[in-house]
PATITOR-804653 format. One record per atom (N, C-alpha, C): residue number from 1; residue in three letters; x, y, z. Coordinates in nm, 2 decimals, decimal comma, m for minus. Each point is the difference from the previous one (the first is absolute). Example, Ala and Ser with C-alpha at 12.3 -4.5 7.8 and 13.67 -1.06 7.14 Angstrom:
REM PATITOR-804653
R/num/residu/c1/c2/c3
R/1/ALA/1,32/m0,57/0,78
R/1/ALA/m0,09/0,12/0,00
R/1/ALA/0,09/0,12/0,00
R/2/SER/m0,04/0,11/m0,07
R/2/SER/0,09/0,11/0,00
R/2/SER/m0,08/0,11/0,08
***
This chain:
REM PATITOR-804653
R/num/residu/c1/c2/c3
R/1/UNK/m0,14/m1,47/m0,10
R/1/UNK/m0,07/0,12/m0,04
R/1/UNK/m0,13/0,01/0,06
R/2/UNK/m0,07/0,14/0,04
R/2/UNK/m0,07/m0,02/0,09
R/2/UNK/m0,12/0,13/m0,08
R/3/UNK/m0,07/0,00/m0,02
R/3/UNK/m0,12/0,09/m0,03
R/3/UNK/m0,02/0,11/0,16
R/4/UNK/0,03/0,17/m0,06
R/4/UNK/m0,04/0,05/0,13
R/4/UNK/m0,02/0,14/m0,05
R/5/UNK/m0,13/0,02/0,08
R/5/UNK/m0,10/0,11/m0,09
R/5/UNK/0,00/0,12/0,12
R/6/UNK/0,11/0,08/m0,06
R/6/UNK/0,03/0,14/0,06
R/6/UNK/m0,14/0,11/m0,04
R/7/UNK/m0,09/0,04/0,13
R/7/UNK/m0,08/0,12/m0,03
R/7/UNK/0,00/0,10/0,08
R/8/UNK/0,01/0,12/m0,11
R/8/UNK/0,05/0,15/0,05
R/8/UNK/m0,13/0,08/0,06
R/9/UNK/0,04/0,04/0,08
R/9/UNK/m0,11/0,09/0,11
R/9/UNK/m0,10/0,03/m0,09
R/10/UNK/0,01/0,04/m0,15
R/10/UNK/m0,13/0,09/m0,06
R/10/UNK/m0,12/m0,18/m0,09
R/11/UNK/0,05/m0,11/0,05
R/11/UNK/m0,08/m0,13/m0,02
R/11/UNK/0,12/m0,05/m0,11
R/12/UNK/0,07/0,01/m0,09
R/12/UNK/0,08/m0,03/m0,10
R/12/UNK/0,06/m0,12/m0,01
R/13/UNK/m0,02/m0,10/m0,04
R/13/UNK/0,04/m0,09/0,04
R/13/UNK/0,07/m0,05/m0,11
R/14/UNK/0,18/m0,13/0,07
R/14/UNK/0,09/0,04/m0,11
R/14/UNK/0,02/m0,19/0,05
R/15/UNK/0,02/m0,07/m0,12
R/15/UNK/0,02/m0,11/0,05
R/15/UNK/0,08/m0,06/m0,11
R/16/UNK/0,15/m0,03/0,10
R/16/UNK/0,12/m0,03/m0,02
R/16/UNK/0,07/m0,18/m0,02
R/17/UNK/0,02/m0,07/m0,10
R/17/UNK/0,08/m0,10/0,07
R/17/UNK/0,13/0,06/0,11
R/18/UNK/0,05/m0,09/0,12
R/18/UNK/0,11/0,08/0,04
R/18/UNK/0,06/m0,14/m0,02
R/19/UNK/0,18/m0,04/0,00
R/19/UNK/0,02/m0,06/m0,02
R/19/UNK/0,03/m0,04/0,17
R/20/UNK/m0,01/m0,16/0,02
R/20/UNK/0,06/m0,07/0,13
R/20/UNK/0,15/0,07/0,07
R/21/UNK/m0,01/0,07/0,12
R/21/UNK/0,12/0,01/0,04
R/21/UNK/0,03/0,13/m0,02
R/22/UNK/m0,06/0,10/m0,05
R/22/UNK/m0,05/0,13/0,04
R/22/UNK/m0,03/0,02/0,07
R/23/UNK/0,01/0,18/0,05
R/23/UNK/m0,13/0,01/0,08
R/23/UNK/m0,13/0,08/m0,05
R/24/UNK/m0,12/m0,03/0,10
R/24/UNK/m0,10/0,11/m0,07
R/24/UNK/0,03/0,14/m0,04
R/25/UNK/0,05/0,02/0,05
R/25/UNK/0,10/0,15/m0,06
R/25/UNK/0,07/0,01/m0,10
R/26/UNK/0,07/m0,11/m0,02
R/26/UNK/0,13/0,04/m0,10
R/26/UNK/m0,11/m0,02/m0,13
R/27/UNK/m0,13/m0,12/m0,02
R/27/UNK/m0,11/m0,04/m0,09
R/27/UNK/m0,06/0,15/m0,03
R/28/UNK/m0,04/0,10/0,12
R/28/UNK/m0,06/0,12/m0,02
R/28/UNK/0,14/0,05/m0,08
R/29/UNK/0,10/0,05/0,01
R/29/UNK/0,13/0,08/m0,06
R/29/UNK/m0,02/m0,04/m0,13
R/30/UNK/0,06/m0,13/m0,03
R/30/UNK/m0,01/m0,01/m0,11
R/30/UNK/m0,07/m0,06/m0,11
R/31/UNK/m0,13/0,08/0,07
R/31/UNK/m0,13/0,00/m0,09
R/31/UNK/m0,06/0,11/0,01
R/32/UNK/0,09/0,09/0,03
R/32/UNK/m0,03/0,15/m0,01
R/32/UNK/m0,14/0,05/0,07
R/33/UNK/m0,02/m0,10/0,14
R/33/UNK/m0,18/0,05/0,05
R/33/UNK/m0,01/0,14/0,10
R/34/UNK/m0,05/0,06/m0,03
R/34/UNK/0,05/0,13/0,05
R/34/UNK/m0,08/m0,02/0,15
R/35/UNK/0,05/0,08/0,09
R/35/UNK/m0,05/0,01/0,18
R/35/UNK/0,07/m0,12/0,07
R/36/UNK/0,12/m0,03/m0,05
R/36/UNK/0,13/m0,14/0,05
R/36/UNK/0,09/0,10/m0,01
R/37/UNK/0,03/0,15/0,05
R/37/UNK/0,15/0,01/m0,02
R/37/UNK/0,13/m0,01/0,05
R/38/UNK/m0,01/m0,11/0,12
R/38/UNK/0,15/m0,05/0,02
R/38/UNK/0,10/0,06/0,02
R/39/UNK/0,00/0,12/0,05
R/39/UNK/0,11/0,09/0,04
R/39/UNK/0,11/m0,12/0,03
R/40/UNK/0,05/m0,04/0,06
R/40/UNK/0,07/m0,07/0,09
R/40/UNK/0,06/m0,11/m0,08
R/41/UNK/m0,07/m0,02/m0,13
R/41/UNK/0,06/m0,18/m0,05
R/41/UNK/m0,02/m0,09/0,03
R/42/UNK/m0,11/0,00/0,10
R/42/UNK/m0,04/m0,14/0,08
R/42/UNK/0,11/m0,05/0,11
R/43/UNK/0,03/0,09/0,05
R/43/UNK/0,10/m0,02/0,14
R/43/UNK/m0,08/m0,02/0,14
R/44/UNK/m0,09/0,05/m0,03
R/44/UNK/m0,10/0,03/0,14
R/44/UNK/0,02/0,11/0,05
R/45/UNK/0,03/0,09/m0,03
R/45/UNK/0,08/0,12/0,03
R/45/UNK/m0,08/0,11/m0,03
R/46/UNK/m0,19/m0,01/m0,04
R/46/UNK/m0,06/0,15/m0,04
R/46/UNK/m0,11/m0,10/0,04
R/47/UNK/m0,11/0,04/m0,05
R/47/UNK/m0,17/m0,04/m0,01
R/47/UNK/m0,05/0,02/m0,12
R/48/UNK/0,09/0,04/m0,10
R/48/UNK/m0,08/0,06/m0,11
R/48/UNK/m0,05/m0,15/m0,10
R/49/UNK/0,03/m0,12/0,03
R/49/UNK/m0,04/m0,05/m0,10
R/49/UNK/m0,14/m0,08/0,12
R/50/UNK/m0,08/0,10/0,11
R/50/UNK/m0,10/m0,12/0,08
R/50/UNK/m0,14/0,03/m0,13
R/51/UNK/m0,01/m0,13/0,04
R/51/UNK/m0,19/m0,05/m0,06
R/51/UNK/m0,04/m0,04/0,10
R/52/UNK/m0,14/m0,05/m0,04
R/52/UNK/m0,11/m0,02/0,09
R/52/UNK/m0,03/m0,14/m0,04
R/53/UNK/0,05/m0,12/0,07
R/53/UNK/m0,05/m0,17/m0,11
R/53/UNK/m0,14/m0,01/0,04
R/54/UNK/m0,05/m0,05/m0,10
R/54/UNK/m0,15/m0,04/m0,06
R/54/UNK/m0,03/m0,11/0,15
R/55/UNK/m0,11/0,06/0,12
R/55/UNK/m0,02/m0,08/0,09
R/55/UNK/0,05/m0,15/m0,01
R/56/UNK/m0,07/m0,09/m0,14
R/56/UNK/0,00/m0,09/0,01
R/56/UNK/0,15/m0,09/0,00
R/57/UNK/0,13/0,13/m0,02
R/57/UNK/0,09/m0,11/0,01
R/57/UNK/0,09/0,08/0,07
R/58/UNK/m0,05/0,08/0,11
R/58/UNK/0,13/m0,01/0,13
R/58/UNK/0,04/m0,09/0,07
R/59/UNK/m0,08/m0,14/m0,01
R/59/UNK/0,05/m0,07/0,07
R/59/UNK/0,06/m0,12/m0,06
R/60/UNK/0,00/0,02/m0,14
R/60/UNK/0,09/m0,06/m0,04
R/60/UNK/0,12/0,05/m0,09
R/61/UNK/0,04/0,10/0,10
R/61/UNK/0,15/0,05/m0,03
R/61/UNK/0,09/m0,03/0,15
R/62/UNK/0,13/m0,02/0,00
R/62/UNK/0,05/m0,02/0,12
R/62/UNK/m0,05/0,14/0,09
R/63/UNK/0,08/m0,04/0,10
R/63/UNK/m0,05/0,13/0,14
R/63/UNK/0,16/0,11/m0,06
R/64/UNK/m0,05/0,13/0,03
R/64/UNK/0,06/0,12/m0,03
R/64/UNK/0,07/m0,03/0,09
R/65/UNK/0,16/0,02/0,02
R/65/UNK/0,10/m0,01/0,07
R/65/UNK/0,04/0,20/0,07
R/66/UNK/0,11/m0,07/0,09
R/66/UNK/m0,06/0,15/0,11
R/66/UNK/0,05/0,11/m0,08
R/67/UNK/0,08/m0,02/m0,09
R/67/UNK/0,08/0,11/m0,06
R/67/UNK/m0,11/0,09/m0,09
R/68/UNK/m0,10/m0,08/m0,08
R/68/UNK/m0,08/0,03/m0,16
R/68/UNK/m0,11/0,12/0,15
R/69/UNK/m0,04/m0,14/0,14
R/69/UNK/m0,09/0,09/0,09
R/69/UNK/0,02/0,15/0,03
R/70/UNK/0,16/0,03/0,00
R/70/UNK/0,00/0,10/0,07
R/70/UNK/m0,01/0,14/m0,13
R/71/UNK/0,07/m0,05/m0,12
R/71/UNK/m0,02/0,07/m0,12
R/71/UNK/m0,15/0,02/m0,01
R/72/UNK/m0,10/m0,07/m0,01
R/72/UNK/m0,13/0,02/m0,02
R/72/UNK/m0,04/0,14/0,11
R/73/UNK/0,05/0,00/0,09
R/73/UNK/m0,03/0,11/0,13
R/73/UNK/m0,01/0,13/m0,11
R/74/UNK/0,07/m0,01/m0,13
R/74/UNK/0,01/0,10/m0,10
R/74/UNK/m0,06/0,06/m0,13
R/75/UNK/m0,09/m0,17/0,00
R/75/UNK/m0,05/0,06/m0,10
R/75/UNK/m0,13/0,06/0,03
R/76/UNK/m0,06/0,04/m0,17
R/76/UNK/m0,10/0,11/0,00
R/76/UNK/m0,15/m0,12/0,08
R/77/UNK/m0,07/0,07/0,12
R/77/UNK/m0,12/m0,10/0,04
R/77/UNK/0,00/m0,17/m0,01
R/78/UNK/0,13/m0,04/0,09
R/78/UNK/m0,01/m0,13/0,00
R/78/UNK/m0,12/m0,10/0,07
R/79/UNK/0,00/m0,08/m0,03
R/79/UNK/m0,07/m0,16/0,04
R/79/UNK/0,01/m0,03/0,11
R/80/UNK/m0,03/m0,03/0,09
R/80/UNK/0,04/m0,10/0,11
R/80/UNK/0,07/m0,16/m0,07
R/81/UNK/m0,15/m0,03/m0,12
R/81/UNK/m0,03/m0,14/m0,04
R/81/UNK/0,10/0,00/m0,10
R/82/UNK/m0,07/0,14/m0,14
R/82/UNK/0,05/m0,06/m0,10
R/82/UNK/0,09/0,07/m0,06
R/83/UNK/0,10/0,03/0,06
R/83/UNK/0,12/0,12/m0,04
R/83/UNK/0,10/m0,07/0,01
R/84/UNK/0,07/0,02/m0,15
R/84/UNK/0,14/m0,10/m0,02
R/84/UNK/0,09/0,13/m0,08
R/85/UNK/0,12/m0,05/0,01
R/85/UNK/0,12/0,07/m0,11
R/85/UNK/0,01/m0,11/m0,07
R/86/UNK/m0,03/0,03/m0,14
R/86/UNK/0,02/m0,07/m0,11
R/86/UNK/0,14/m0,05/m0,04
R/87/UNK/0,08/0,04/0,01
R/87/UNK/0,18/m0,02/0,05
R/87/UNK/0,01/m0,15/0,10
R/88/UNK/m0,12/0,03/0,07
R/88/UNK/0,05/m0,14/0,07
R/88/UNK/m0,11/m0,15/m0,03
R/89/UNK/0,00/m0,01/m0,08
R/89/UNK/m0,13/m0,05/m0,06
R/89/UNK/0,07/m0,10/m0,13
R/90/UNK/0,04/m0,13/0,04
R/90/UNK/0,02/m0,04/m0,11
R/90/UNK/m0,01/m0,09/m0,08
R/91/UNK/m0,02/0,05/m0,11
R/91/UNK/m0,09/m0,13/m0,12
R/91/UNK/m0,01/m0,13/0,03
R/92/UNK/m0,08/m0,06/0,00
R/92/UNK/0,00/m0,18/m0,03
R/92/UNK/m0,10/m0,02/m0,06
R/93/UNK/0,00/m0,13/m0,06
R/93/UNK/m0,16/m0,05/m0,07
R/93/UNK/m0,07/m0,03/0,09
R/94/UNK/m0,02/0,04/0,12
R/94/UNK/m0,09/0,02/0,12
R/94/UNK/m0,06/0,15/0,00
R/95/UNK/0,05/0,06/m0,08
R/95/UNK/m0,06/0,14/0,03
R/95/UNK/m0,10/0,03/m0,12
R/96/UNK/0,03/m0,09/m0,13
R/96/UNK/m0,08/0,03/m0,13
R/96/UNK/m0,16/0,03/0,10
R/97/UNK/m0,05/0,11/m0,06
R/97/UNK/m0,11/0,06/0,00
R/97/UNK/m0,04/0,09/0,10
R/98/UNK/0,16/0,06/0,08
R/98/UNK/0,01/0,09/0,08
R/98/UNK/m0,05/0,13/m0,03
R/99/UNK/m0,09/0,06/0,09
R/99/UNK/m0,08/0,16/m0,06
R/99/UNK/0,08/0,05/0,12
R/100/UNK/0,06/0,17/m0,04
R/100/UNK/0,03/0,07/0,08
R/100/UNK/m0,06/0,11/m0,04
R/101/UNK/m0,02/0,14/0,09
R/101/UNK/m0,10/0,07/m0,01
R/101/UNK/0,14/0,13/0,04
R/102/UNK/m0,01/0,13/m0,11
R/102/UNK/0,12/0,07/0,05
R/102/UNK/m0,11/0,13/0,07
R/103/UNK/0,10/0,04/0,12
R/103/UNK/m0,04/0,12/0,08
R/103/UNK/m0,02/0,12/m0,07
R/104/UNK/m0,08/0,12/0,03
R/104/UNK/m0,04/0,13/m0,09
R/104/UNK/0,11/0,04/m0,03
R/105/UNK/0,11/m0,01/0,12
R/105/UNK/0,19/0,02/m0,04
R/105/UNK/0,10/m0,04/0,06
R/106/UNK/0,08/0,03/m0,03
R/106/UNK/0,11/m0,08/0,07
R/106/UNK/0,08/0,11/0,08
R/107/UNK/0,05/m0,03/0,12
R/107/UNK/0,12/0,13/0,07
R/107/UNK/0,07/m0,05/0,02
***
């Protein structure tokens, strides 16, 4: 189980256990955080579930694989650094105290 504190563009901050072996997305679903909507199911297949990770821990998440890269080409004002799909993001007790920051919206 991993502590990860989802905050919505207006400062809102929503801080979730998610359980190990999730992903940060499926933690945002079903915990009802609103600005995660997941069109897709976590396929990789939209942009709607991108956030912005908390500078201090882009670098300790794996490296974004080419598929999540080319999906992000989609979302709303991406990152170079710190733009992830929460779909591909997944839980470990390595991530407890993970901040992710949601975009004004999602397309």
């Amino acid at each position: 189980m991993a502590k990860i504190t989802y905050i919505e563009f207006n400062g809102t901050e929503h801080v979730v256990d998610v359980p190990t072996g999730l992903t940060v997305m499926e933690g945002a679903r079903d915990n009802g955080i609103p600005g995660i909507e997941a069109d897709c199911g976590g396929a990789c297949a939209c942009s709607t579930c991108h956030v912005y990770v908390a500078e201090d821990w882009v670098a300790k998440l794996p490296d974004r694989d080419p598929m999540e890269e080319d999906m992000l080409d989609f979302a709303w004002q991406p990152d170079p650094v710190r733009s992830r799909l929460t779909c591909q993001i997944r839980v470990s007790d390595e991530l407890d105290g993970l901040v992710v920051h949601m975009p004004e919206k999602q397309i």
